[in-house]
C-alpha positions as CSV (number, residue, x, y, z in Angstrom):
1,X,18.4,-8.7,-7.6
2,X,14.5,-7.8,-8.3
3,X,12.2,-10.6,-8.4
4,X,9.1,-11.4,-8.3
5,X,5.6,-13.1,-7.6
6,X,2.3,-13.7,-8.7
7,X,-0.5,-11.2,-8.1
8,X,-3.5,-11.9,-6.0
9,X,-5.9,-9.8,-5.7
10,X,-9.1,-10.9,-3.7
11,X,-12.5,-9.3,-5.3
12,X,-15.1,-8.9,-2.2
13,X,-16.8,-6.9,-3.9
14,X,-18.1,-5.6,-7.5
15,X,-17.1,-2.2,-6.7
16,X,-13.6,-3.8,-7.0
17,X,-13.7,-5.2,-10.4
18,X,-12.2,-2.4,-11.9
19,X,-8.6,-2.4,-10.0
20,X,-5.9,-4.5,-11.9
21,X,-2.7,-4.4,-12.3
22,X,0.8,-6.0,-13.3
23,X,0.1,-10.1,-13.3
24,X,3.2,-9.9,-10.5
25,X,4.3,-8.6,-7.5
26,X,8.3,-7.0,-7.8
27,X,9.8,-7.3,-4.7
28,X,12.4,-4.6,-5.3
29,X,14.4,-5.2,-2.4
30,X,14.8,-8.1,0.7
31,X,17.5,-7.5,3.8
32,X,15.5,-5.6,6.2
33,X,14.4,-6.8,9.4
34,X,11.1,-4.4,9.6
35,X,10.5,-2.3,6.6
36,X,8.3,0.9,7.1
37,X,7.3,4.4,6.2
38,X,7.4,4.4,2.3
39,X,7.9,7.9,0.8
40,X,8.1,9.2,-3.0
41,X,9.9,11.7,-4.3
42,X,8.7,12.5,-7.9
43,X,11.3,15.1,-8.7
44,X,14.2,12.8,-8.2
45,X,12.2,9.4,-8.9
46,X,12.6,7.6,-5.7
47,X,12.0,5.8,-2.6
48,X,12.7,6.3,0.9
49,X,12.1,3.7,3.2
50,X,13.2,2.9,7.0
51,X,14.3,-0.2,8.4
52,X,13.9,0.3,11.8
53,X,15.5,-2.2,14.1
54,X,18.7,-1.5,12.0
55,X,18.4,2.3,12.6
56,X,18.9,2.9,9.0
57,X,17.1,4.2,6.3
58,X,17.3,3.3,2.5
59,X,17.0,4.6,-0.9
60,X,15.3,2.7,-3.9
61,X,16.3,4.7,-7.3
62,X,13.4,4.2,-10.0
63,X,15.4,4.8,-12.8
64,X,18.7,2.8,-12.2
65,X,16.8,0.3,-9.5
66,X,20.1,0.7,-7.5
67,X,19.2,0.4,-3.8
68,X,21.7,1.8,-0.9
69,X,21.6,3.5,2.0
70,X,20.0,7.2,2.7
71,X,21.0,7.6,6.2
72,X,21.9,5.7,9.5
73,X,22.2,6.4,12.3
74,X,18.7,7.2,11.9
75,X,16.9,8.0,15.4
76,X,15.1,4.4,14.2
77,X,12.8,6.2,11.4
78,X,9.5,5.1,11.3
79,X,6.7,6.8,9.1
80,X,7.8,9.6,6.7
81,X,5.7,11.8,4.5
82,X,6.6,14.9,1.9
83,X,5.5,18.7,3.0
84,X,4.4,21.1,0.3
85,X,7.7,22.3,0.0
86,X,8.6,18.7,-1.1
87,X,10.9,18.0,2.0
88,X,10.8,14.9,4.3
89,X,9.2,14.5,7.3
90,X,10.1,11.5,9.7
91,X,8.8,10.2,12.9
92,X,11.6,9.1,14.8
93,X,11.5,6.4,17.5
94,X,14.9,6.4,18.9
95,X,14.9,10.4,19.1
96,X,11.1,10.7,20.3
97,X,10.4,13.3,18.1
98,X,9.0,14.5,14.1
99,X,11.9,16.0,11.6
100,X,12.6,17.6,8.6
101,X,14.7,16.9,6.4
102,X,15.8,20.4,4.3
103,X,16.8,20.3,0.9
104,X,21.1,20.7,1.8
105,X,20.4,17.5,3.7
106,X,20.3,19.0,7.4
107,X,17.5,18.1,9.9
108,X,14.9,20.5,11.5
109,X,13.1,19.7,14.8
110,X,9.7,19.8,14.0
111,X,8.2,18.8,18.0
112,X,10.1,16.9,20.5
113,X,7.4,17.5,23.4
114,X,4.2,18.4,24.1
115,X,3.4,20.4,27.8
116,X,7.3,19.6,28.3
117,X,7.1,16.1,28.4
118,X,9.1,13.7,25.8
119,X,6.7,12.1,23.3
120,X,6.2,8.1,23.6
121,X,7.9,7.7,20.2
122,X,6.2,9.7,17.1
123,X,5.0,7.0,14.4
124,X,3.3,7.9,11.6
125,X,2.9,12.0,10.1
126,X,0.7,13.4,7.2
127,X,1.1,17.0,6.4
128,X,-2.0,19.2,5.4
129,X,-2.4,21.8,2.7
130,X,-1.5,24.7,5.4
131,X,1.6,23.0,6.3
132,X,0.1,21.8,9.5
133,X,1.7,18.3,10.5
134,X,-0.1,15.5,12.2
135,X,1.3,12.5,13.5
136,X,0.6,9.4,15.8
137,X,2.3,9.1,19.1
138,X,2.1,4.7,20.1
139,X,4.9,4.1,22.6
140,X,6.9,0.9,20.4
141,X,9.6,2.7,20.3
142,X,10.3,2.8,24.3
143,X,8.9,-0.4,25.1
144,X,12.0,-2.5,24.7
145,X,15.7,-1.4,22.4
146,X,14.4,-3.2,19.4
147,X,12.7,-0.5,17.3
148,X,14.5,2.6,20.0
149,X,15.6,2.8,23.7
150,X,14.0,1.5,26.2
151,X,12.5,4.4,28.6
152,X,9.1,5.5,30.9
153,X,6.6,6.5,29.2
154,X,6.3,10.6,29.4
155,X,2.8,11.3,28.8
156,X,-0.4,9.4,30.4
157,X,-1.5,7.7,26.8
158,X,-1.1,7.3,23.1
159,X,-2.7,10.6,21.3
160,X,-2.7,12.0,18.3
161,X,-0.9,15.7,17.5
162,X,-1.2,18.9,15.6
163,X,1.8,21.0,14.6
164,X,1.0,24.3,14.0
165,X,3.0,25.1,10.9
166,X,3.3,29.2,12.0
167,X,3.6,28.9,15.7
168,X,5.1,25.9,16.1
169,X,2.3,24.8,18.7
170,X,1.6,21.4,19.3
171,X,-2.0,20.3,20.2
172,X,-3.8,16.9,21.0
173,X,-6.5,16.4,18.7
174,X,-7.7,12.6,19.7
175,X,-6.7,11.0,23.1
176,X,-8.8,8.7,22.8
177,X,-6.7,5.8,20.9
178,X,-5.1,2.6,22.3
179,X,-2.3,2.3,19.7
180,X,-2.7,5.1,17.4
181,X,-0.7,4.6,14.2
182,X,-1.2,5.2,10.2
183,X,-3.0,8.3,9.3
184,X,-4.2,9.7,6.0
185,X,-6.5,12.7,5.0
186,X,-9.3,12.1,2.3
187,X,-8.9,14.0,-1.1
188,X,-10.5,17.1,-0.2
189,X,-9.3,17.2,3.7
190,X,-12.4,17.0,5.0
191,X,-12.2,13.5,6.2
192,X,-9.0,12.1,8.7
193,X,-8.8,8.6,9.0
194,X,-6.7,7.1,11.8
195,X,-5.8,3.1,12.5
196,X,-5.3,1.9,15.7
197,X,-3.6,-1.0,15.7
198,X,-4.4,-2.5,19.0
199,X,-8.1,-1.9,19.0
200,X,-8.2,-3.6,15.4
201,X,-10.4,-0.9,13.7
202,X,-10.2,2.1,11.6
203,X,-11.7,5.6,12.4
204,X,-12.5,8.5,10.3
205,X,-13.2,12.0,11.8
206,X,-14.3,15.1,10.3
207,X,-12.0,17.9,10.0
208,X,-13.0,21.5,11.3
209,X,-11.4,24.9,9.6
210,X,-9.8,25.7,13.1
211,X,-7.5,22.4,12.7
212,X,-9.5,20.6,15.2
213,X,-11.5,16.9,14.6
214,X,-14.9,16.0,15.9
215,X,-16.5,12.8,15.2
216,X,-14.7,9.5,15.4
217,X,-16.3,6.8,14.4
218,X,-15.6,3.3,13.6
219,X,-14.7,3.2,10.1
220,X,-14.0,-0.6,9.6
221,X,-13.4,-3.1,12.0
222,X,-11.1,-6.1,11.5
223,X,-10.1,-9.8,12.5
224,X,-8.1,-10.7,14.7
225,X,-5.2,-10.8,11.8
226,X,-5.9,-7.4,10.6
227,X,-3.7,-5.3,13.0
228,X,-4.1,-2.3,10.8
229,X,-0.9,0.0,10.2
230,X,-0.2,2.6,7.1
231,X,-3.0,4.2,5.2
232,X,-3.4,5.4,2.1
233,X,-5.8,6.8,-0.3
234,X,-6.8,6.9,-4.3
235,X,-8.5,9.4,-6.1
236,X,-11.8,7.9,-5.6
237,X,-11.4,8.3,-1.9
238,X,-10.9,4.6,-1.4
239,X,-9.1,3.7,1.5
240,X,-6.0,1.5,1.0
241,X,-4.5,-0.3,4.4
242,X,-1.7,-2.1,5.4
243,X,-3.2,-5.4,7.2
244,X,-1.3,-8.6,8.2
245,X,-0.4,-10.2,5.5
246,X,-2.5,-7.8,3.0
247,X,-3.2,-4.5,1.8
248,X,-7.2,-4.1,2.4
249,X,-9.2,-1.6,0.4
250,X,-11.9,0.0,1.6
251,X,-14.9,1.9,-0.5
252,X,-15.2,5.7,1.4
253,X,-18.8,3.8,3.1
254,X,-16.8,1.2,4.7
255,X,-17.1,-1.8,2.8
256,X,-14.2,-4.2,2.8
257,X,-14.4,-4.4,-1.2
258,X,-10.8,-6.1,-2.2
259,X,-7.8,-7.2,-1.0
260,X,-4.3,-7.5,-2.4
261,X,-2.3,-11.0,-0.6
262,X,1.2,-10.5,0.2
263,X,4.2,-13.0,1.3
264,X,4.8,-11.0,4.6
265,X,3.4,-9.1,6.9
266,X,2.4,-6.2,5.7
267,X,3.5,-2.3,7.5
268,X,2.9,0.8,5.0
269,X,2.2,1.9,1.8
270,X,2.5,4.7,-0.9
271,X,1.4,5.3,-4.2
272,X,4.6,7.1,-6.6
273,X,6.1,6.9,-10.1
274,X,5.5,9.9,-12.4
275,X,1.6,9.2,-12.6
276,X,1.1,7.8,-9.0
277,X,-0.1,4.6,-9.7
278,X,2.7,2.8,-8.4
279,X,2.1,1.1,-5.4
280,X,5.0,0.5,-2.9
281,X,4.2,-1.9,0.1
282,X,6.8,-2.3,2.5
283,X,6.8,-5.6,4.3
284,X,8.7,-7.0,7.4
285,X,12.0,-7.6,5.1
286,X,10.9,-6.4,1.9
287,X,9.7,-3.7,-0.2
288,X,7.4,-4.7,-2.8
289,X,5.9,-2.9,-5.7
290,X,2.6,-3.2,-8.0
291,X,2.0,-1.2,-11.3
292,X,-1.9,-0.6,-10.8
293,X,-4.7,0.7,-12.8
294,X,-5.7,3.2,-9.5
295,X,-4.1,6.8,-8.9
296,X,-2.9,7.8,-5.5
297,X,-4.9,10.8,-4.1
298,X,-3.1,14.0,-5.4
299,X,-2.4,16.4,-2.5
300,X,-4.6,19.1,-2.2
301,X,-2.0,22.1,-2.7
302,X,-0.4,20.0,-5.4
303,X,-4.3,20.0,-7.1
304,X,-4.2,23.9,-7.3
């Protein structure tokens, strides 16, 4: 059963004033042991989300608030995201590798190796408005059987991919991360924003025509707490964050200008419902919700 609690948001900042919301929190759903990769679907009106220890994933429906289960076994689903096309694409840990799901239900390989070598265990994906995918490579997934199968590590590092949505090609477009994870492009593409959890900052590179990134730079930085995960944004280009026990929001210059307190600690996010301002948080066991007064950044192909 749905319940809920207060709502805190923290101001840090005037720029903040504006964003308000529902007086409470719904948690829509408690049970898993580590909730992640929030995705919408607006023509059906619901949630997917992945528990991933449990190697399941589950389904929130918006209209009947019924939740059960979408799939498991589940190759231990991390992030997922939507393509143009409106199909799902997952980051699987168990599997080491970046799926879609097709609309009768059966699963393409996206990429299960780059230069022949197995991937660490694929994390997070965004998909841009040419259908190229790109998607964080950390190595949780192999470290131990708790979130996939314990294994060596492939490749020398934790990068960040290209999948070329023509050929097929898979191309490193940062090495240069610790523990890459969430990832999010700003409204108009130009921008890609990158966590890395280990390091404890955000960067934000600049996005060539070619499909390559130059740049870098430290976007934010954070505490000690703030071992940033999902990203999203809002149609003002504000940067949303999963962070401890928090979702941090960030003005596009950098400034930490609110905060949103949570129960839990604190792993992804997405903004849904029919006018996207609907924000999901999922949260070690739970998946929490927040009717908001801010609009999730509309795809650029869906803008057209």
């Amino acid at each position: 059963m749905m319940d809920t609690i207060p709502t805190e948001f923290d101001v840090l900042d005037e720029r903040f004033a504006a964003v308000n919301g529902d007086d409470r929190v719904e948690r829509l759903h408690t049970g898993t042991r580590w909730a992640e990769g929030p995705v919408y679907f607006p023509a059906g009106r619901f949630l997917v989300w992945s528990d991933i220890p449990n190697d399941r994933m589950l389904r929130w429906d918006e209209t009947t608030g019924v939740v059960g289960t979408f799939r498991q076994p589940a190759g231990y689903s991390n992030g997922n995201t939507l393509d143009r096309e409106g199909r799902m694409i997952t980051c699987e840990h168990g599997n080491r590798r970046v799926t879609r799901t097709e609309h009768d239900g059966s699963i393409t390989v996206i990429a299960d190796r780059w230069q022949g070598r197995r991937f660490n265990s694929p994390n997070d994906a965004v998909v841009r408005s040419d259908g190229s995918i790109w998607f964080t490579d950390p190595p949780y997934g192999i470290l131990s059987d708790y979130e996939g199968h314990a294994a060596e590590q492939e490749i020398d590092g934790c990068h960040v991919y290209r999948a070329d949505p023509v050929t097929g090609e898979v191309r490193v477009v940062a090495d240069d991360f610790v523990r890459p994870n969430g990832l999010a492009f700003s409204p108009d593409e130009s921008l890609l924003y990158i966590a890395d959890t280990r390091a404890r900052h955000l960067r934000v590179f600049d996005v060539r025509e070619d499909g390559s990134l130059a740049g870098g730079k430290v976007f934010a930085e954070g505490t000690e707490s703030d071992n940033y995960d999902g990203i999203r944004l809002d149609h003002t280009g504000r940067v949303w964050t999963a962070a401890g026990k928090a979702v941090l929001c960030y003005d596009p210059d950098g400034t930490l200008i609110g905060r949103l307190r949570l129960p839990e600690f604190t792993a992804n996010l997405v903004f849904g419902g029919p006018k996207r301002n609907r924000l999901f948080i999922t949260a070690s066991t739970s998946l929490y919700s927040l009717m908001t007064s801010v609009t999730g950044a509309l795809p650029v192909w869906a803008a057209r």
